[in-house]
KEROFI-661500 format. One record per residue: residue in one letter; z, x, y of N, C-alpha, C, CB in turn. Coordinates in steps of 0.05 Angstrom, whole numbers, padded with zeros to 5 digits, always signed. Last residue first. Glycine has a CB too. Example, Ala and Ser with C-alpha at 12.3 -4.5 7.8 and 13.67 -1.06 7.14 Angstrom:
<rs>
s+00142+00257-00045+00143+00273-00021+00157+00258+00001+00114+00282-00012/a+00156+00264-00114+00156+00246-00090+00156+00264-00066+00181+00226-00089/
</rs>
This chain:
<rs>
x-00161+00204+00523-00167+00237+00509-00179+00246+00509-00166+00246+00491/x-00182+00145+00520-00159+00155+00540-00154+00190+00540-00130+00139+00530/x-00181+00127+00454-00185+00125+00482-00160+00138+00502-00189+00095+00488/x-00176+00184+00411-00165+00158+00409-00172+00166+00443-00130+00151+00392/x-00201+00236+00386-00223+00206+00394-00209+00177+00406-00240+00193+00362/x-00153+00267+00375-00180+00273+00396-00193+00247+00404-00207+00292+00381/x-00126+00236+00343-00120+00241+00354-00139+00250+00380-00106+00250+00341/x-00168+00232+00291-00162+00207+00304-00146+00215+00337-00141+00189+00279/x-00170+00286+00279-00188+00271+00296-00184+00245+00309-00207+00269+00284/x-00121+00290+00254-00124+00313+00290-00151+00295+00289-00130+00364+00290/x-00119+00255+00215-00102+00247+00235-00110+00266+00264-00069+00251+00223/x-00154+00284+00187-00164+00255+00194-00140+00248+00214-00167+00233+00165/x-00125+00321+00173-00154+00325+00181-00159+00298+00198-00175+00329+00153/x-00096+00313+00140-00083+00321+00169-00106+00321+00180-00068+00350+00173/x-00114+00282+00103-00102+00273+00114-00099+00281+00141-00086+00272+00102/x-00169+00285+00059-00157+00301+00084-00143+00292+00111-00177+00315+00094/x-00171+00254+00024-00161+00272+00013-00157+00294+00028-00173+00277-00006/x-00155+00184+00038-00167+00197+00045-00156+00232+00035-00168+00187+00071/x-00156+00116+00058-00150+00140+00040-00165+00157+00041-00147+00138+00014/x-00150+00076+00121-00170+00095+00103-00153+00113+00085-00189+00115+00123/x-00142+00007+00134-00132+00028+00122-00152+00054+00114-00120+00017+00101/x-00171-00028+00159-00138-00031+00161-00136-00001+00162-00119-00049+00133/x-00231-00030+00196-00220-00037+00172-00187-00022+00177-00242-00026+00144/x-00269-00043+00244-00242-00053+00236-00229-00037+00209-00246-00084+00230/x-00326-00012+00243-00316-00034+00221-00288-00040+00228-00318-00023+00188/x-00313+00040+00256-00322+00020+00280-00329-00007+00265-00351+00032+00298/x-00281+00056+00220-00270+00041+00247-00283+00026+00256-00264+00054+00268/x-00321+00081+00188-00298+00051+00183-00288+00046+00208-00269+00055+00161/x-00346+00118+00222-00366+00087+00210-00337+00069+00203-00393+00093+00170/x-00310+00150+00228-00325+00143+00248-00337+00115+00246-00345+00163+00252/x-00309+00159+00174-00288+00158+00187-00300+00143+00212-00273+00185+00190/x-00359+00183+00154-00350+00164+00147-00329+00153+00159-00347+00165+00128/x-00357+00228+00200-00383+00211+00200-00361+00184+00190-00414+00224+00173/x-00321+00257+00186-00313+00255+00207-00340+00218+00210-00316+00292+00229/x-00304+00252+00109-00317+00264+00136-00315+00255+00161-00340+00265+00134/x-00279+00224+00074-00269+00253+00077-00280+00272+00098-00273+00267+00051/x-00250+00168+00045-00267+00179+00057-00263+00203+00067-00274+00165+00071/x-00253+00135-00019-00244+00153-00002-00261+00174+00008-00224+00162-00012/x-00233+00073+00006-00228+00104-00003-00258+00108-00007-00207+00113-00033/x-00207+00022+00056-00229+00032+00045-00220+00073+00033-00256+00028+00075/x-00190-00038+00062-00178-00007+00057-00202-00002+00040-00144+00000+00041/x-00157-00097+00090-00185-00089+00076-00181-00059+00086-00216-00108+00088/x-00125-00160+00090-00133-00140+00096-00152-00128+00079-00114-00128+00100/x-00121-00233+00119-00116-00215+00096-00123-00184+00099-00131-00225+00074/x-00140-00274+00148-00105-00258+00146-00102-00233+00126-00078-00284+00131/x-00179-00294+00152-00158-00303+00125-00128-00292+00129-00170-00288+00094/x-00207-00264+00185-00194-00292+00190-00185-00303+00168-00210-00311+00201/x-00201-00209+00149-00179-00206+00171-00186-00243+00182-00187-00171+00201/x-00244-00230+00113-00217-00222+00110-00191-00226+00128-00220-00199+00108/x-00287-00232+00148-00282-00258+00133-00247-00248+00121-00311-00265+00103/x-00288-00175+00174-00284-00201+00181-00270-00228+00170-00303-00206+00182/x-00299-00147+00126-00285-00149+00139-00266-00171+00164-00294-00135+00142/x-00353-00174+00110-00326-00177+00097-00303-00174+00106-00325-00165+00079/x-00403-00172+00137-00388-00196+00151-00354-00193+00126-00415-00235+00147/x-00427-00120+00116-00418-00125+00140-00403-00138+00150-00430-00128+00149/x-00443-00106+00056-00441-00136+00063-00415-00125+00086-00431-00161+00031/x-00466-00052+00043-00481-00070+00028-00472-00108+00040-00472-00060-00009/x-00414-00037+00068-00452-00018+00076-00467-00049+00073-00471+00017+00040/x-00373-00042+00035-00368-00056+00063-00402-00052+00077-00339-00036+00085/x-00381-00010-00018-00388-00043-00010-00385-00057+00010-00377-00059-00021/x-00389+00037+00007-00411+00020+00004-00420-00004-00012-00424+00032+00002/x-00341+00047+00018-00351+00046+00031-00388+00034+00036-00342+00065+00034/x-00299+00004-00035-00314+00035-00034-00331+00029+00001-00345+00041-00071/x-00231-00019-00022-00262-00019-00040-00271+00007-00019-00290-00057-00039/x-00178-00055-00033-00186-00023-00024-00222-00020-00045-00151+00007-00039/x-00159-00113+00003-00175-00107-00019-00177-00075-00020-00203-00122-00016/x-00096-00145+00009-00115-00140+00015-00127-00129-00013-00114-00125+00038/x-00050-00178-00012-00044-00181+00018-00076-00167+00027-00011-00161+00032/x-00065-00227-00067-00056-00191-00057-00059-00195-00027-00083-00159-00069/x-00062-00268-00105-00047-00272-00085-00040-00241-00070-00022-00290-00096/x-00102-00269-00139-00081-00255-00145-00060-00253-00128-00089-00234-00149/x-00133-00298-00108-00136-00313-00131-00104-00304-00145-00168-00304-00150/x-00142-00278-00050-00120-00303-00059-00123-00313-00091-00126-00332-00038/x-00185-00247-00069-00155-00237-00060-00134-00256-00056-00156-00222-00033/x-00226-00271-00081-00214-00260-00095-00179-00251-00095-00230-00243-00095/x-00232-00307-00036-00226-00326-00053-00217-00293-00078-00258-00353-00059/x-00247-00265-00005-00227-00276+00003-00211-00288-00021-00235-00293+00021/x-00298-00244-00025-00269-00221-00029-00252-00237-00020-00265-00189-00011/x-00348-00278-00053-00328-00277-00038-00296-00269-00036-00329-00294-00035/x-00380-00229-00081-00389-00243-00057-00365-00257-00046-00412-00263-00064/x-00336-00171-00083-00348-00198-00100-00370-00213-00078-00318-00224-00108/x-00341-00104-00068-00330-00129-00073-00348-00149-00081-00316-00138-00053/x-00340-00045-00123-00359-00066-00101-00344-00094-00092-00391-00078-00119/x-00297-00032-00130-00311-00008-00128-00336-00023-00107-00322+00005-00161/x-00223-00054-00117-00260-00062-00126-00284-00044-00121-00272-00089-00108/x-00154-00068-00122-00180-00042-00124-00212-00048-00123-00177-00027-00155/x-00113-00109-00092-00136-00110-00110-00147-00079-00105-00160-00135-00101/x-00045-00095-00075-00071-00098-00066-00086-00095-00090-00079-00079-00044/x+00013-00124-00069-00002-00122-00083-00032-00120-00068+00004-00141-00101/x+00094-00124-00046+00063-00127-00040+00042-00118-00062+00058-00111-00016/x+00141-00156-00084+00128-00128-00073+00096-00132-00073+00137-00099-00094/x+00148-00202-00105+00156-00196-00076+00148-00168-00064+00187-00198-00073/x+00134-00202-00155+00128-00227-00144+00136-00224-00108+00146-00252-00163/x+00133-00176-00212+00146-00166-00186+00128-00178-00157+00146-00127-00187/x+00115-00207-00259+00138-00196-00262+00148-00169-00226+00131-00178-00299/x+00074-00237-00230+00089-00247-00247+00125-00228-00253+00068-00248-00272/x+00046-00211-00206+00044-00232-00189+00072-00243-00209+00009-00251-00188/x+00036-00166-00239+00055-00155-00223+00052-00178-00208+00052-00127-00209/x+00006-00190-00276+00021-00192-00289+00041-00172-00262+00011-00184-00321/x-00042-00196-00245-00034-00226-00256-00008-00217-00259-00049-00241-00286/x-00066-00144-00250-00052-00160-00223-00037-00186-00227-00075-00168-00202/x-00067-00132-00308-00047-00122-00282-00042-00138-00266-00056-00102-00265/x-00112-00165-00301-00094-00173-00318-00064-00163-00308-00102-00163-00347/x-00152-00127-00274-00141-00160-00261-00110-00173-00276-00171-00188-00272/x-00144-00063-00252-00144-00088-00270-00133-00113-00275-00139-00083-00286/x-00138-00037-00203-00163-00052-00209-00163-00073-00232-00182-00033-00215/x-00083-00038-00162-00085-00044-00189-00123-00050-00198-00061-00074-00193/x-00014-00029-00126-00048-00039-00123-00060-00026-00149-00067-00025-00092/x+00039-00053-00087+00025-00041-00115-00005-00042-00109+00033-00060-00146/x+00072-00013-00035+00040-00042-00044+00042-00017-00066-00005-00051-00016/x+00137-00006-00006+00119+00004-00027+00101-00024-00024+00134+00013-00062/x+00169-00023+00026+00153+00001+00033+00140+00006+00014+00165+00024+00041/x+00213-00041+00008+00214-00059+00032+00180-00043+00042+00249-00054+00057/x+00238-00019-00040+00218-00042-00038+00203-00057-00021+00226-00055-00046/x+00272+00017-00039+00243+00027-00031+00228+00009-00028+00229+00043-00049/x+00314+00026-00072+00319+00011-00048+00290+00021-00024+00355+00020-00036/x+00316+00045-00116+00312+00062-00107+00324+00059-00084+00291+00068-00110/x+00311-00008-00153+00339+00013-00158+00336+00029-00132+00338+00037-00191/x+00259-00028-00135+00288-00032-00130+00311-00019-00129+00294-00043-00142/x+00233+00011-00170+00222+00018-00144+00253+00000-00128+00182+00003-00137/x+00249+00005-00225+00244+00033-00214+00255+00024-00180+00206+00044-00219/x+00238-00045-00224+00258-00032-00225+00273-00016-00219+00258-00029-00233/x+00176-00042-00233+00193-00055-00205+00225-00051-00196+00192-00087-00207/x+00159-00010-00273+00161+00004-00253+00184-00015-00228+00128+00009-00245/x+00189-00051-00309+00203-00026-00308+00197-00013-00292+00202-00013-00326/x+00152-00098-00298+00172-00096-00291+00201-00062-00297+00173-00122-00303/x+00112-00074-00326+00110-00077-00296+00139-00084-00286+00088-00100-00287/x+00124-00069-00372+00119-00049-00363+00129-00041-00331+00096-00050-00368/x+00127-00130-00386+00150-00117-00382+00145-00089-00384+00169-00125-00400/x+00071-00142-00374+00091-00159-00356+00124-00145-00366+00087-00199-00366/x+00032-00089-00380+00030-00110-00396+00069-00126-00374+00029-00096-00441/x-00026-00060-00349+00007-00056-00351+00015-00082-00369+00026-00055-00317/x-00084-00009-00354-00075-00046-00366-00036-00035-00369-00098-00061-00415/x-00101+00027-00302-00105+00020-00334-00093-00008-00337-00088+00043-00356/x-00043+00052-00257-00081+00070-00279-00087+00046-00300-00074+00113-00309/x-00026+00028-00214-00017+00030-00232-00042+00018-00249+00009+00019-00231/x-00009+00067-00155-00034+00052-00170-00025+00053-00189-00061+00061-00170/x+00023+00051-00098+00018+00056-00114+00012+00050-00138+00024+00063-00111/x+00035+00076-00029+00016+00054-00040+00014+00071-00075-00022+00052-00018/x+00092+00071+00015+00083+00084-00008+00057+00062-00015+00110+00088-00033/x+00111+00094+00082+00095+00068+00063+00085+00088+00033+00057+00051+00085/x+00159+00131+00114+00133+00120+00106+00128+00095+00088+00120+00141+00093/x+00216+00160+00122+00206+00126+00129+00176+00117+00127+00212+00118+00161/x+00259+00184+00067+00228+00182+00094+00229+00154+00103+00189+00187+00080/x+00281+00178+00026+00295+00199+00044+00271+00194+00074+00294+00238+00025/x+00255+00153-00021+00274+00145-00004+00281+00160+00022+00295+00145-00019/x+00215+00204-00029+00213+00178-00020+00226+00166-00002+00216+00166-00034/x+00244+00229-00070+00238+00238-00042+00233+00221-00023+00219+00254-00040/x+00262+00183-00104+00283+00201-00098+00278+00213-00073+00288+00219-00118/x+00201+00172-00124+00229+00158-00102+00254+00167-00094+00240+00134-00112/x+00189+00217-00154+00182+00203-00129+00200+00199-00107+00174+00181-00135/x+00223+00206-00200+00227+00232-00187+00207+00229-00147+00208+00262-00217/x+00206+00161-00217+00240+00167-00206+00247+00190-00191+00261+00169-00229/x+00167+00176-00241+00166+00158-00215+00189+00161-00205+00161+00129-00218/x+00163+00248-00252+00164+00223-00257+00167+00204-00234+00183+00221-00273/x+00109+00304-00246+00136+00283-00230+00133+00256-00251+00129+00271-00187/x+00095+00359-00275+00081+00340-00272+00102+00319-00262+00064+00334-00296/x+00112+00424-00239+00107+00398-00265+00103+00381-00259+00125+00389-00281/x+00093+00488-00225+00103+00467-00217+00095+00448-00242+00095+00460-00188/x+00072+00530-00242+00104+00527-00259+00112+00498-00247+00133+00557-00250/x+00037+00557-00188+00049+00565-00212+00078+00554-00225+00050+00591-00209/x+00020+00556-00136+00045+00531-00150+00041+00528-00176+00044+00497-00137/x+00001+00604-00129+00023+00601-00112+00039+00575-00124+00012+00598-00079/x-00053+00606-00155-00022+00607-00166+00001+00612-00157-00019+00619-00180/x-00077+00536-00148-00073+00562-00139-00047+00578-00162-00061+00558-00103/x-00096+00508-00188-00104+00491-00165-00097+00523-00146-00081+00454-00158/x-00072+00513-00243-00099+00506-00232-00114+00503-00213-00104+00494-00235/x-00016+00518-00230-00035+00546-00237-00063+00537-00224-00039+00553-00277/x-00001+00458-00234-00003+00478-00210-00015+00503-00203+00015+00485-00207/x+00022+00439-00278+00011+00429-00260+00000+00435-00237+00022+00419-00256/x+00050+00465-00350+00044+00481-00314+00016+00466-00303+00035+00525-00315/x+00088+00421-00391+00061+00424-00379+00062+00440-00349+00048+00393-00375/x+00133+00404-00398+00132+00414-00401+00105+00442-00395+00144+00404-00414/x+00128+00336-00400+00142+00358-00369+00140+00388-00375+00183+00354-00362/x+00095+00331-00432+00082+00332-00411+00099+00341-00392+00071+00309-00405/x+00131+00327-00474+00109+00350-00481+00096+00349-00450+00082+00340-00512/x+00175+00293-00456+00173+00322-00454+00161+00341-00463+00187+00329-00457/x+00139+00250-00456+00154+00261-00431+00155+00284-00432+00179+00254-00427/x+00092+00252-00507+00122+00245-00503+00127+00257-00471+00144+00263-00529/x+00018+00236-00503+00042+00254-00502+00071+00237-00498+00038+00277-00477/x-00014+00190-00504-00008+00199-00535+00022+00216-00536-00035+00222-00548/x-00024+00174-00445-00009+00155-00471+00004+00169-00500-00033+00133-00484/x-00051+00213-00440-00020+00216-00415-00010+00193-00437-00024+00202-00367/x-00085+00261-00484-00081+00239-00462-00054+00238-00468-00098+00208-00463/x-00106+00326-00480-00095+00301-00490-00091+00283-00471-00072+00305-00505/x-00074+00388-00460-00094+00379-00471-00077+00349-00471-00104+00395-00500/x-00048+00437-00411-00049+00420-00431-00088+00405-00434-00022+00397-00423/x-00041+00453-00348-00060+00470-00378-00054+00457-00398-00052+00504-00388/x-00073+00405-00314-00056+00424-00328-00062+00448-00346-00042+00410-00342/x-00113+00371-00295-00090+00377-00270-00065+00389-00287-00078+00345-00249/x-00146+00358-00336-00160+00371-00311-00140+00383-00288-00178+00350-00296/x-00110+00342-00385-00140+00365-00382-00144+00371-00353-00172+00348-00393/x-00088+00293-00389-00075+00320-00373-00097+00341-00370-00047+00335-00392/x-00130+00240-00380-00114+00254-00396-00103+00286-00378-00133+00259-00426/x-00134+00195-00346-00123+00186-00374-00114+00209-00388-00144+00170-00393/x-00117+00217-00286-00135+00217-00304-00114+00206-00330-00151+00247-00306/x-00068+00219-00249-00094+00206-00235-00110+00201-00267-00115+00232-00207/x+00005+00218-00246-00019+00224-00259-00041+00206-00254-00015+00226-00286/x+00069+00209-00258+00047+00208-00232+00021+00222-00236+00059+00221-00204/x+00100+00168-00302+00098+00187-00286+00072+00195-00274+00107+00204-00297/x+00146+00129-00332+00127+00135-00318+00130+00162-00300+00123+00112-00304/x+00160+00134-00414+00167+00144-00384+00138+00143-00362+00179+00179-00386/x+00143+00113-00458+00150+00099-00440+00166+00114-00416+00162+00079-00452/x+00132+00154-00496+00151+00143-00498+00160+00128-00476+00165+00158-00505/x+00078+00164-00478+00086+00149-00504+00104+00135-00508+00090+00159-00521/x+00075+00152-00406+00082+00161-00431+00081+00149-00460+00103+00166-00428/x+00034+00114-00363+00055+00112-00381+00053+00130-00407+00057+00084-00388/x+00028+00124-00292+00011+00129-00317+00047+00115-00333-00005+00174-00324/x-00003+00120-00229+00022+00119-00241+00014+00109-00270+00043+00100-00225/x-00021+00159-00168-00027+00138-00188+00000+00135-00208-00056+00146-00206/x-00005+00144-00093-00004+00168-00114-00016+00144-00142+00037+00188-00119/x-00014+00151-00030-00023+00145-00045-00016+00161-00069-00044+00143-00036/x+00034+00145+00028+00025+00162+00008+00008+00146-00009+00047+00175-00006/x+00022+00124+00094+00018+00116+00077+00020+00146+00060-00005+00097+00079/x+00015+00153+00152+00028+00125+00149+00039+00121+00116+00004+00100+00158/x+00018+00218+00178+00002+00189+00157+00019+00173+00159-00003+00191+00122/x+00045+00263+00204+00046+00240+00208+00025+00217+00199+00049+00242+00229/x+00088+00292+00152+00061+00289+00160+00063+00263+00184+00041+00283+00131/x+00120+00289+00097+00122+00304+00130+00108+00303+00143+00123+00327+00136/x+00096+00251+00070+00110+00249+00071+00123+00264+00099+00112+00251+00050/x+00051+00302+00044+00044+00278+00061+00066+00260+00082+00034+00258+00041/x+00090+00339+00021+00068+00340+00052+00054+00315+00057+00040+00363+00051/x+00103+00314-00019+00123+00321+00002+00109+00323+00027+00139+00347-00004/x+00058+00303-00052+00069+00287-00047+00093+00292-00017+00077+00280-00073/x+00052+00365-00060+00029+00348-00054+00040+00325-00031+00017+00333-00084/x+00096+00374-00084+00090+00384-00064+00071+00378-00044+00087+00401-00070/x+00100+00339-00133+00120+00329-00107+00113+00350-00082+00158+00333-00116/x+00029+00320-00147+00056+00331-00147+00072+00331-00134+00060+00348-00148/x-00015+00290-00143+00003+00281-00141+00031+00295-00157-00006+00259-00146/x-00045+00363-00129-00054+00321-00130-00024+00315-00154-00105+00307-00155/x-00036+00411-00105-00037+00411-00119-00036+00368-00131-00020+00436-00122/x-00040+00420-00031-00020+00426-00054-00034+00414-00080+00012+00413-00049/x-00067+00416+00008-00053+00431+00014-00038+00440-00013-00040+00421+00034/x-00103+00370+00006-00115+00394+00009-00104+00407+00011-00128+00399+00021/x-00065+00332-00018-00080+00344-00035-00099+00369-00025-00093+00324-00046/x-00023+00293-00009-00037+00315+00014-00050+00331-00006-00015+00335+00036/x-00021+00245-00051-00004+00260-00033-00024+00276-00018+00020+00278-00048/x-00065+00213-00074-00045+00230-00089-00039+00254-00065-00061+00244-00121/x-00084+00212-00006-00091+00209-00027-00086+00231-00054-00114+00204-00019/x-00052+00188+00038-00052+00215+00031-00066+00211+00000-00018+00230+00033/x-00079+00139+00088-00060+00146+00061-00071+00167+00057-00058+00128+00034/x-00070+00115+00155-00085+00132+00137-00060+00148+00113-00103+00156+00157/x-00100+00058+00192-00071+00068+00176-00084+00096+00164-00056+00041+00147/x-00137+00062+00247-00129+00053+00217-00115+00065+00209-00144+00053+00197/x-00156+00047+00315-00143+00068+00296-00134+00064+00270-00124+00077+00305/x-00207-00001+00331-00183+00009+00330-00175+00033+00305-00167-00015+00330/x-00263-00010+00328-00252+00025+00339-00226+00028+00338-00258+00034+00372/x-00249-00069+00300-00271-00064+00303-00266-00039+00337-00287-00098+00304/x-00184-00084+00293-00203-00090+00309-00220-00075+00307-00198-00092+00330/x-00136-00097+00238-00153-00079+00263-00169-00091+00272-00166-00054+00259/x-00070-00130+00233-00094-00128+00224-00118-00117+00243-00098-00151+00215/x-00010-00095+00234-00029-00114+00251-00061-00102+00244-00020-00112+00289/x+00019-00077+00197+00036-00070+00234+00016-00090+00247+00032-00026+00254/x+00015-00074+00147-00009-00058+00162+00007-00058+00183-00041-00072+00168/x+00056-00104+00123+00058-00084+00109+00044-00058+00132+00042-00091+00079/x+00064-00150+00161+00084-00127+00150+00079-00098+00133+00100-00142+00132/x+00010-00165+00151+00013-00144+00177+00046-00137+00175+00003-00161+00212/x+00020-00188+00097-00003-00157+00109-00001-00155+00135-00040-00159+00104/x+00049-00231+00120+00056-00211+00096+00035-00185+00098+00052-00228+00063/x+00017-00262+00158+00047-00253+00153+00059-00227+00137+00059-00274+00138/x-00028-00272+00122-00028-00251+00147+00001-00238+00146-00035-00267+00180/x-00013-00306+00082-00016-00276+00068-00008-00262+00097-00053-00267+00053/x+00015-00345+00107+00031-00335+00094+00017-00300+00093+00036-00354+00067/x-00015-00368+00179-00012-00363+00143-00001-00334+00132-00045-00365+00129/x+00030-00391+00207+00016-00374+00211+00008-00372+00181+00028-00352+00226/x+00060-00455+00220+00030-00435+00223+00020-00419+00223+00019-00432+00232/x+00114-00431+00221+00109-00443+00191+00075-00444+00198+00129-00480+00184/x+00121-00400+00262+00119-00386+00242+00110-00404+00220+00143-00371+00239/x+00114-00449+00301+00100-00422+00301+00094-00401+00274+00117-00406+00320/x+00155-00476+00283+00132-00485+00283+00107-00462+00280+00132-00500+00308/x+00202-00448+00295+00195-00460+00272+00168-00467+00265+00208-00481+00272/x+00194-00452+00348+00196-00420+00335+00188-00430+00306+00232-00401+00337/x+00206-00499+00357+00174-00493+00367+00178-00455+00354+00168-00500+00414/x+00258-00517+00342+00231-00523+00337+00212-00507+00335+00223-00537+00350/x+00282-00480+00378+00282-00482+00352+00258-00495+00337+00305-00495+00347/x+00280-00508+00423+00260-00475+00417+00261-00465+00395+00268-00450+00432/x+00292-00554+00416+00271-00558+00416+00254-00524+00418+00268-00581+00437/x+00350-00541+00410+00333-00554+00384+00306-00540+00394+00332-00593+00382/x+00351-00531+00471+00359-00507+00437+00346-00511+00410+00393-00511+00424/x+00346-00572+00488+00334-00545+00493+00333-00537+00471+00346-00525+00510/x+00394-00600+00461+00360-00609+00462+00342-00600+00472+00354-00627+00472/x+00444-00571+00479+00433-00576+00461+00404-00580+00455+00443-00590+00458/x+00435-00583+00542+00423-00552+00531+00423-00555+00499+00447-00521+00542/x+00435-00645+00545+00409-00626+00552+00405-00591+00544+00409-00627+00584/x+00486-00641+00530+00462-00653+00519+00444-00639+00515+00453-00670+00530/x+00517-00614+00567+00520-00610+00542+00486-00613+00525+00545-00632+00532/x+00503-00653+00610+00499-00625+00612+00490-00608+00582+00527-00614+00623/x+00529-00698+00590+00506-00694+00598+00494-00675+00600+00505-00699+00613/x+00575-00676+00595+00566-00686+00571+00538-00694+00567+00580-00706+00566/x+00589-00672+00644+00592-00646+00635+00572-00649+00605+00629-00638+00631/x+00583-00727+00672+00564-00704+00685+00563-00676+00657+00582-00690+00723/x+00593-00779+00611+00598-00758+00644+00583-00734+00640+00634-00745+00651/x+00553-00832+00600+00549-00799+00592+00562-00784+00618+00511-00788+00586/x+00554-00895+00611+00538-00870+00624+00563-00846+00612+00533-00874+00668/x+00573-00941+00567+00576-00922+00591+00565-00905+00586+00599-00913+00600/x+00540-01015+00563+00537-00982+00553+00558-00965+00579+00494-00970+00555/x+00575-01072+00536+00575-01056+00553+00561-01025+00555+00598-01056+00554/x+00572-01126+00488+00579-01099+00498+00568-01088+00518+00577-01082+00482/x+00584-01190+00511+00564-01169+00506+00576-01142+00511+00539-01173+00525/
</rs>
């Protein structure tokens, strides 16, 4: 009959810290393979989903807009210096397929041009004064491309959130993702999108950069929406969170998140917190950061 020998003292030793090691291996393993995926992924983006008075992220809506002129790079630069978390800007397509940073279908309200942002060439729209309108201290300023963004962009450490206006078709979307790669920005930008087809088609052609839904009202169930497109959250209006209380909630135990625009008074501000909710946009950034600052416990 064979014989067993006993394991010397050192090999023994050995063992046992091996089979430690596994076993914290394990249990790290374990940990993370339970957490669900979306949370994971929206509190990379949020830092950690809120609590019902905690403090909310806050985006510059089309950049700092009470200071400069909506989503210009001056606009955009002051948010960026600021302490917000988040820029908000929109993102349009040229005729000729250049993107660039524009809120309305057409140049009429944030130029002295005419026409829509599809019909013009690049350079009938760079050529456009973005700035007269708003003061004429940013007289002559122009309308930015996305590249022209990220270029400032890069240089910060904020969060970009950005909206892409209208219907993108799966190799559009992939020219903004491009964009936003080349830049080395990807680690900091959420797309976010009201049109569903959009969303399908940045699930498809940029499958690792975060994605939030737009909804003016949410659905009866915003969960089952927001995993349909697989987005890390929802940005809806303040009175669809009014009209159904328990969403927040039902979100953040999904893991998922929830951003509300845009709000601009101390009142509405006051009311989303005491909702949890993640994120506020907002068209008075600095504004909303010196109050958050006054009201945060302990001040």
């Amino acid at each position: 009959m064979a014989t067993t020998r006993a394991l010397p003292p050192l090999t023994r030793r050995r063992t046992r810290t091996i089979s430690a090691s596994a076993l914290a291996a394990a249990l790290v393993l374990l940990i993370v393979l339970s957490a669900s995926p979306a949370r994971v992924h929206a509190e990379s983006v949020f830092g950690t989903l809120r609590s019902p008075g905690q403090p909310a992220l806050i985006a510059g809506h089309r950049g700092d807009r009470s200071a400069a002129p909506e989503n210009t790079l001056p606009a955009l630069q002051g948010a960026l210096d600021s302490t917000m978390d988040f820029v908000e800007t929109d993102l349009q397509l040229t005729a000729d397929g250049v993107v660039v940073l524009m809120h309305d279908e057409t140049v009429d309200r944030t130029t002295d041009g005419s026409g829509a942002v599809a019909d013009l060439s690049y350079a009938q729209i760079r050529a456009l004064d973005a700035g007269t309108w708003y003061s004429p201290q940013f007289a002559g300023v122009t309308v930015p491309t996305l590249e022209e963004f990220l270029g400032v962009f890069a240089g910060s450490s904020k969060q970009a959130l950005l909206e892409l206006k209208g219907f993108w078709t799966v190799d559009q979307v992939r020219l903004v993702a491009n964009q936003v790669n080349a830049s080395g920005t990807q680690h900091r930008v959420t797309f976010a999108s009201f049109d569903f087809t959009t969303m399908m088609n940045l699930r498809t052609a940029a499958p690792s950069i975060p994605r939030v839904i737009i909804q003016r009202m949410l659905p009866a169930d915003p969960v089952a929406l927001a995993e349909h497109f697989r987005a890390i959250a929802i940005l809806t209006s303040p009175a669809s969170i009014e009209a159904d209380k328990t969403a927040v909630a039902a979100m953040h135990e999904a893991g998922l998140g929830l951003l509300l625009y845009t709000l601009n008074s101390r009142q509405r501000w006051s009311e989303a917190l005491a909702l949890g909710v993640d994120g506020i946009v907002t068209d008075k950034p600095s504004n909303l950061d010196e109050w958050l600052a006054e009201t945060a416990p302990g001040t």
